[in-house]
C-alpha positions in Angstrom: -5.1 11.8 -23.1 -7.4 13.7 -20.7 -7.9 10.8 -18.8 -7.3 10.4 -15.4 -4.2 8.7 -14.2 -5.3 6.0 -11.7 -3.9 5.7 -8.1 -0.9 3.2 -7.3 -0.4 1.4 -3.9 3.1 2.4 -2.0 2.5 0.9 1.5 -0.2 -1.5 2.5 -0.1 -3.8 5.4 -2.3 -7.7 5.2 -5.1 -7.6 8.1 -5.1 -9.1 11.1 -6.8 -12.7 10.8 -9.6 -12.6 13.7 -9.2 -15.1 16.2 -13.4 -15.8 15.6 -13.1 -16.3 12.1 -9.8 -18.7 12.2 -11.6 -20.6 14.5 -14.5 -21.3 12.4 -12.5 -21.7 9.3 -13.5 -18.6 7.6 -12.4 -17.8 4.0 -13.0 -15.3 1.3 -12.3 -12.0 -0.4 -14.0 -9.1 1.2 -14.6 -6.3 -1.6 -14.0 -2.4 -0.8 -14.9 0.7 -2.4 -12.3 3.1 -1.4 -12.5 6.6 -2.0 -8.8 7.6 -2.2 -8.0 11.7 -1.4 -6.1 13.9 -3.5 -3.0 13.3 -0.6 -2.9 9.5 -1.3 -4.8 8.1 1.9 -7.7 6.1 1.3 -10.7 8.9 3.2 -14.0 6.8 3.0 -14.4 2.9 3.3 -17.4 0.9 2.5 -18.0 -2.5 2.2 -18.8 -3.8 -1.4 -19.2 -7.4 -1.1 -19.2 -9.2 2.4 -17.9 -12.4 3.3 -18.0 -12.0 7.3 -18.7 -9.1 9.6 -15.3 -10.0 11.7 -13.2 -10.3 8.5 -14.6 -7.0 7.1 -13.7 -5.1 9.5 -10.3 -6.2 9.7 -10.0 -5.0 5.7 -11.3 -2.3 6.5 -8.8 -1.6 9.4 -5.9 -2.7 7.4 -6.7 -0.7 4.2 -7.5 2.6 5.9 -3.7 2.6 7.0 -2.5 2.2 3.2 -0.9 4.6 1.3 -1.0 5.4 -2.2 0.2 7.6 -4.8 -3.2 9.8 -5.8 -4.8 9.6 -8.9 -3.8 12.6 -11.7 -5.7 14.5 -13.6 -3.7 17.1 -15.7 -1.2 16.2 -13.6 -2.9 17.0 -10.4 -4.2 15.1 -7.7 -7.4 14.7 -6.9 -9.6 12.3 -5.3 -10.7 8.8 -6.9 -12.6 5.5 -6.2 -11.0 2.1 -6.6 -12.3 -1.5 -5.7 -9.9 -3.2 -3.3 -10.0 -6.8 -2.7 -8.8 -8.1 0.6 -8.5 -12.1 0.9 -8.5 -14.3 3.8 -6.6 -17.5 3.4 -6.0 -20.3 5.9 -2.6 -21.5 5.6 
């Protein structure tokens, strides 16, 4: 009841797909702690599980310009953590 609400995703955009790691094949979900601010934008990024140091960045790039609807508690915002998952496929 007390709970909080999580956050839900309104915009997000994929990553670009470094030209470094499509060259060598490079594959994988890159993990991301995301602390996301009471006004929906994602305000700290950290790596939680690595796959490449060229494909976390560019999760890290794409998912700081997402946009979500914050978190509620009592039905007011406030700030939150979520594990995102970014993959990397190949096609």
């Amino acid at each position: 009841k007390d709970g909080v609400k999580p956050p839900k995703l309104l915009y997000s955009r994929d990553p670009e797909y470094p030209k470094e790691a499509r060259k060598s094949k490079k594959e994988g979900i890159v993990v991301l702690w995301v602390v996301i601010g009471s006004d929906g934008f994602p305000s700290e990024v950290s790596i939680a599980r690595s796959i490449d140091p060229n494909l976390d960045k560019a999760a890290m790039d794409a998912v700081r310009s997402w946009k979500f609807v914050p978190a509620k508690k009592d039905r007011k915002p406030v700030a939150t953590m979520v594990n995102v998952e970014v993959s990397f496929r190949l096609r």
